[in-house]
N, C-alpha and C positions, 0 to 999 in steps of 0.2 A: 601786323595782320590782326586783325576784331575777329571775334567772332559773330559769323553771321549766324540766325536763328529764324527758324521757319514757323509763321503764325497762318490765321487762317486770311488766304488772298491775298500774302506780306512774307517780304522777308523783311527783317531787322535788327538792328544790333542794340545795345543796351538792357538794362536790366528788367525794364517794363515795356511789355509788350503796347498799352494803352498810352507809355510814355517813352515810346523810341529816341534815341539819338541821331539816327540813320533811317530811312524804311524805303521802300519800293513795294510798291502796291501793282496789283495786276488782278486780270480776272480771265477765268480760261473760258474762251466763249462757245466752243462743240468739241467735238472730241479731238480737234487736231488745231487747233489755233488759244494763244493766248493771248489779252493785248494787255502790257507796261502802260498802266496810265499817271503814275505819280514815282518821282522818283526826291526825296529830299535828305539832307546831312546838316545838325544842327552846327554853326557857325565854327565852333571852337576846333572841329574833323575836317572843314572845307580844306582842300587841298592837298590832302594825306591817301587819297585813293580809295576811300570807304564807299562812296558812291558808283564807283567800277566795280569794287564787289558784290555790293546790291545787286550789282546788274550782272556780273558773272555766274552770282548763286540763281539767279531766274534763268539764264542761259544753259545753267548745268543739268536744271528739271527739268526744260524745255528738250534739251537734247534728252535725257533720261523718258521721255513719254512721250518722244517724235511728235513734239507741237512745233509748228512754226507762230512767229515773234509777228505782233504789229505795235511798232511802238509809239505810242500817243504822246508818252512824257520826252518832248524834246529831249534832255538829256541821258537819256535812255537809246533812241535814236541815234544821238551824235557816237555816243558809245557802239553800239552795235555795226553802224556804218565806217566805223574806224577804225575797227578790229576785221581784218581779212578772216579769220578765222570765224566768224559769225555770222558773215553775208551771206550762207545759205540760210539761213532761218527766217530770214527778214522778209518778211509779207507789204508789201505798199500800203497804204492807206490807202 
């Protein structure tokens, strides 16, 4: 498990926030919707689950400030639509 770490419109893991390893970007658009628009994981993490946490630690806020999710970063989407436990948040494009 990484630690994830919360910047401003970002989660991310690694030591530099301007130089992530991991990130998920997002932007919250009123007071009750968010939208996931970038979700990346530098090569050497691909396939280790770091990119699920990204997108779990966004799901945790979202749950935490009752926003519902539109997810723009594909991979974000495929996550959120594949976890039963998520598909209330999920707003359609």
């Amino acid at each position: 498990m990484v630690q994830i770490k919360r910047g401003e419109d970002k989660f991310y893991i690694g030591d530099k926030e301007n130089a992530p390893k991991g990130i998920m970007t997002f932007l919250i658009q009123d007071n009750d919707t968010v939208v996931i628009d970038h979700t990346e994981v530098d090569g050497d993490l691909k396939g280790q689950g770091v990119g699920k946490e990204l997108v779990a630690a966004g799901v945790k806020e979202a749950r935490e400030k009752n926003l519902k999710i539109i997810p723009e970063c594909p991979y974000a989407k495929k996550v959120l639509e594949e976890n039963s436990d998520y598909k209330d948040l999920i707003i359609a494009e």
